[in-house]
C-alpha positions in Angstrom: -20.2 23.7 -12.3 -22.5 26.0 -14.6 -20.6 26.2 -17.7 -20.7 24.2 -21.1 -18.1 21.5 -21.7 -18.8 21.8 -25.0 -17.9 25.2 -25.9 -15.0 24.5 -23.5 -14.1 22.1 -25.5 -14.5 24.5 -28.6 -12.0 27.1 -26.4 -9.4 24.7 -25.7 -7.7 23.9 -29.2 -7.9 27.8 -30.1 -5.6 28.8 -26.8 -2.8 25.7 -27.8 0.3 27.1 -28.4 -1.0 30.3 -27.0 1.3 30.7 -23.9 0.8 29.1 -20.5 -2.7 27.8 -20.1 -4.4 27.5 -16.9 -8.2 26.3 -16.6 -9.4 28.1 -13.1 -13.0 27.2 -12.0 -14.4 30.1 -9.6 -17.9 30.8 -9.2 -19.9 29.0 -11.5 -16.9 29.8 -14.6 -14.4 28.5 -16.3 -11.8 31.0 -16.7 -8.7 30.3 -19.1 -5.7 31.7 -18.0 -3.0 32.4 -20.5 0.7 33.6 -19.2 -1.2 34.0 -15.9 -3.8 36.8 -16.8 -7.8 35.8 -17.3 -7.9 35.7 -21.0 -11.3 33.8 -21.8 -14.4 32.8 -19.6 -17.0 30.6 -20.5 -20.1 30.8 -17.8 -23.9 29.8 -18.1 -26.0 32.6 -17.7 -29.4 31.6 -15.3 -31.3 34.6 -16.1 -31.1 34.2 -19.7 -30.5 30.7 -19.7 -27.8 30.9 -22.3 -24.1 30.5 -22.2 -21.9 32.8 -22.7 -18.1 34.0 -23.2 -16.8 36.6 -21.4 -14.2 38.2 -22.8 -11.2 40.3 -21.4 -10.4 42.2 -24.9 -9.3 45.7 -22.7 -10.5 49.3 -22.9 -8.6 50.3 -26.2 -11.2 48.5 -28.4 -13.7 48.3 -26.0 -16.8 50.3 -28.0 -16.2 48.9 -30.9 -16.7 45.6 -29.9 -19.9 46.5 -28.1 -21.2 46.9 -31.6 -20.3 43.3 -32.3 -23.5 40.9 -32.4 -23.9 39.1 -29.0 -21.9 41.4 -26.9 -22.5 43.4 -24.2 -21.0 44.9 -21.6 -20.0 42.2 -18.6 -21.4 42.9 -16.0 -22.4 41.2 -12.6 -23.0 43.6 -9.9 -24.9 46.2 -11.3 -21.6 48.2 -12.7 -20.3 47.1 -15.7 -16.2 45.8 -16.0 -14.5 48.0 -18.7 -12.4 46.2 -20.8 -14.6 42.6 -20.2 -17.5 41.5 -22.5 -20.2 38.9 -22.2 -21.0 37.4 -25.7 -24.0 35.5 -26.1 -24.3 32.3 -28.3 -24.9 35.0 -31.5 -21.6 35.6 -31.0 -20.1 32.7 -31.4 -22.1 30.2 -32.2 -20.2 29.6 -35.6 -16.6 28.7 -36.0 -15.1 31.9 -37.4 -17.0 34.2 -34.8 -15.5 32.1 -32.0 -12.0 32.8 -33.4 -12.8 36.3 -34.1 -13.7 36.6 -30.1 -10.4 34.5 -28.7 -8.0 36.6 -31.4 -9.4 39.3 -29.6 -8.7 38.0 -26.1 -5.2 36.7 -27.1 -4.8 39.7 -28.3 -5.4 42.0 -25.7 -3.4 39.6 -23.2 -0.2 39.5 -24.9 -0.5 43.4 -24.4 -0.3 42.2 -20.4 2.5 40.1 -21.2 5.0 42.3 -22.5 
């Protein structure tokens, strides 16, 4: 599977407590379910040969956090997914950046869950 354990491993403790948490593994990710909606991703990119989160934060938000360092839009077929963003290791690489991006995914998911 083409995904870090370790920043899996950095995802896990932030989503306890968080709702229902599901760990799905589809195509090369690791995609953390919370109350049954894709919350989180964590994926390795081959092209850039970098991990990366992608992010389910929803459209409300959307451009402002495309000004965030290491996003981008998420995109895998040549048509980006509004409301989903890649972050690179910039991103999250420290600890308060991380928690920055899964706030944002919890977030936008308990706007799904109501």
């Amino acid at each position: 599977m083409a995904y870090s354990e370790y920043l899996a491993d950095r995802v896990r403790p932030r989503l306890k407590g968080k709702g229902f948490v599901e760990e799905k593994k589809m195509m090369g990710v690791l995609v953390f379910m919370v109350n049954g909606k894709m919350c989180i991703g964590i994926m390795f990119d081959k092209k850039t040969e970098e991990d990366k989160l992608m992010v389910r934060v929803g459209k409300l938000n959307y451009e402002e956090l495309l000004n965030k360092p290491g996003s981008s839009p998420m995109d895998f077929t040549g048509k980006p997914s509004r409301g989903f963003l890649f972050v690179g290791p910039d991103g999250f690489d420290s600890e308060n950046d991380l928690d920055f991006w899964v706030a944002k995914a919890l977030e936008f998911n308990t706007l799904l869950n109501t």
